[in-house]
N, C-alpha and C positions, 0 to 999 in steps of 0.2 A: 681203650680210652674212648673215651662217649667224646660226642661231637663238642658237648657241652667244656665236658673237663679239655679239651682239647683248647676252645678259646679262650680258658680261664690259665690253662698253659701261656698260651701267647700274651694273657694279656699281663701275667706278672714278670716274665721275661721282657717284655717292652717297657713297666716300667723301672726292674734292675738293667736295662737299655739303656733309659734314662740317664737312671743315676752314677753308672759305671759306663758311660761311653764308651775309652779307652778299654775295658775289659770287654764286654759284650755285645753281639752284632747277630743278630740273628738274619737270616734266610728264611722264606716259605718258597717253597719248590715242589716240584711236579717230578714225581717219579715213577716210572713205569714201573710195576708190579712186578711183571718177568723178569725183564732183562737188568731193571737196577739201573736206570738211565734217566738224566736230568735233561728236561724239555730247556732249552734254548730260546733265546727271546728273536730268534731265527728261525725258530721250527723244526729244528736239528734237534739228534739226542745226542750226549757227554754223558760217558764215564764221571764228568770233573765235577764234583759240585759246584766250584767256583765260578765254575762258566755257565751256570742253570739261571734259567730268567726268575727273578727274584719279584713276588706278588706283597703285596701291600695289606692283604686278607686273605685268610684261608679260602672266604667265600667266593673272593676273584681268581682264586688258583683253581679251586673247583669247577667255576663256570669255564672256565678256558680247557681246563681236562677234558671236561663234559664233551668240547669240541673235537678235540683231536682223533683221527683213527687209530686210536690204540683200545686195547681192554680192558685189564684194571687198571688200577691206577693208586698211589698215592699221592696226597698232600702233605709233606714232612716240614718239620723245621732245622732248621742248619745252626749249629754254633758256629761263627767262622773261629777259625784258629785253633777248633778240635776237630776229633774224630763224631763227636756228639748229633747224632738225628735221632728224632722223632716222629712218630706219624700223628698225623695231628685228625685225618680222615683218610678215606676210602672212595673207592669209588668203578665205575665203569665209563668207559670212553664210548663213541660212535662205533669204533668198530669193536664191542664185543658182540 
């Protein structure tokens, strides 16, 4: 998925968000590449998705990746209340 298709992803899931509140809730999150672990809005990695610090834009989940000492990276989105992710981008941390 191109970066492009990627925010045309987010942006018609935000607005069936909209229109299905009750049904749909979407997450952008930080996932390490290796290990499959959701960045915390503590700095800590989760197993949990639920407990992953949840970004406002692919492009503010990016800049923050960008920062951490990890390597790759992704940027996924969450359905909460399924099993459903997607990578929405990619990436390399500080410490690859």
């Amino acid at each position: 998925m191109t970066r492009r298709e990627g925010e045309l992803a987010v942006a018609v899931l935000t607005c069936l968000g909209s229109a299905y509140t009750p049904l749909l809730h979407m997450k952008i999150l930080i996932e390490n590449a290796v290990t499959r672990e959701f960045l915390t809005s503590e700095g800590r990695w989760t197993k949990k998705s639920d407990q992953g610090a949840s970004f406002a834009t692919t492009r503010s989940a990016h800049t923050a990746a960008k920062r951490e000492p990890i390597g790759k990276f992704n940027i996924v989105g969450h359905i909460s209340g399924t099993v459903q992710f997607f990578n929405l981008e990619n990436g390399s941390g500080q410490g690859a």
